[in-house]
Each structure stands twice: as C-alpha cells, then as structure tokens.
C-alpha positions in Angstrom: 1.1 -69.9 -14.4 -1.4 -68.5 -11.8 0.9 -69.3 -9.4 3.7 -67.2 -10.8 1.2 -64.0 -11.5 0.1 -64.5 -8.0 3.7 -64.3 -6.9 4.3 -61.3 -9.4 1.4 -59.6 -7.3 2.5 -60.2 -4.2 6.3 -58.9 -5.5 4.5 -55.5 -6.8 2.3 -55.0 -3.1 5.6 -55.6 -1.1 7.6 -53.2 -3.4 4.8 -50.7 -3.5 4.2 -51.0 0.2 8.1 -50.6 0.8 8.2 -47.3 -1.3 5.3 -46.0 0.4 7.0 -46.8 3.6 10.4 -45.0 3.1 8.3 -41.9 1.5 7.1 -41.9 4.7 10.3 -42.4 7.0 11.2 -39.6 4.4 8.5 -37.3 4.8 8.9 -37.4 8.7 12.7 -37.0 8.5 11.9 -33.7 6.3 9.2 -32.7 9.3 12.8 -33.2 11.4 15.1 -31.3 9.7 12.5 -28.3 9.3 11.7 -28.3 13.1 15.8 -28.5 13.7 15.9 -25.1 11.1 13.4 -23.3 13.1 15.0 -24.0 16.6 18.6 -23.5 14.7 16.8 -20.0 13.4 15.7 -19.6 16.8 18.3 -19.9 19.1 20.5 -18.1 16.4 18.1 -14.8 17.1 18.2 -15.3 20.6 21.9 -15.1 20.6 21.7 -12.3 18.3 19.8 -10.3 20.4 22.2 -11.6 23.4 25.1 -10.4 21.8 23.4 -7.2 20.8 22.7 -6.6 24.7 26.5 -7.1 25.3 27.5 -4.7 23.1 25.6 -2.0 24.2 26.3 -2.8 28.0 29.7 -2.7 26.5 29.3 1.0 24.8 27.7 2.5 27.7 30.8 0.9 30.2 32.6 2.3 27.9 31.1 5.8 28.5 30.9 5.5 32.2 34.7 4.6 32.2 35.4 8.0 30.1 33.2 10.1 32.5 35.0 8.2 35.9 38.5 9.2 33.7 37.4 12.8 32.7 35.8 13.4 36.7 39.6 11.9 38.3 42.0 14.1 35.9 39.4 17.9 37.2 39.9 16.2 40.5 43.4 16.2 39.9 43.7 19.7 38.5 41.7 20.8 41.6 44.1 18.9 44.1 46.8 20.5 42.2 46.0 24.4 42.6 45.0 23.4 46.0 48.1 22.3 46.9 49.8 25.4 45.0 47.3 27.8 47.0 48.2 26.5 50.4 51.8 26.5 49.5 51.7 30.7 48.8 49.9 30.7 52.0 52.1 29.5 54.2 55.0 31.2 51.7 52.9 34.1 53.1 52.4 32.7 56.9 56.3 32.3 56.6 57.3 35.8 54.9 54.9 37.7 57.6 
C-alpha cells in the first residue's frame, strides 16, 4: 500500500513537472511569435516608407518629364518661326 501511494506520488511530480515544462516551452514559443510580430511590424513600416519614397520620386519624375515635354514643344514653336523668318528673308534677298 505505501508502495503504491509512493508510486501515485511520484506519477503526480512527473505529471506536474511535465506541465510545468510545456507551460514553459509555451511561454517561450509566445516570447517567439511576439518578437516575429514586431520585426514582421517592422520591416512592414520600413517598406512602407520605401514604397512611399518611390512614389514621390515617381510624382516628381513625373513633373520633370512634363516640364522637359512642355520646354521641347516652345523649342519647337521657336525653331519653327525661325525657320519661317529666314525663309521671307531670303524670299526678300531673292525678290531684291
């Protein structure tokens, strides 16, 4: 009879030692999992910003492209009467 509550004993420290020990393996896999959020949270803000920095980079290519387009089509106009103007001169040149 002492035997067996001795072995009953024994049965209840093994169990309650292996319960403490997966609430621990638990408690550090938690600790895991919240330091994976943060860097997830992290990296996700980083790329955020990264994509953020792109876009505007995009915007004011964008602009610049508009000006460059806008600057070549007055250049263009310009050549143009130019061209016209030193036609009627030598029209003129020709006719004197």
């Amino acid at each position: 009879m002492i035997a067996l509550l001795a072995a009953n004993r024994i049965d209840r420290a093994t169990t309650a030692s292996e319960i403490a020990s997966a609430i621990e393996e638990q408690a550090s896999a938690t600790i895991e999992i919240s330091r994976n959020v943060q860097q997830a949270s992290s990296g996700t803000a980083e790329v955020r910003s990264s994509v953020r920095t792109v876009s505007d980079a995009a915007g004011q290519t964008g602009k610049a492209s508009q000006n460059v387009l806008g600057a070549s089509q007055a250049l263009a106009e310009q050549a143009q009467r130019m061209r016209e103007s030193v036609a009627q001169f030598l029209q003129g040149i020709r006719g004197a």
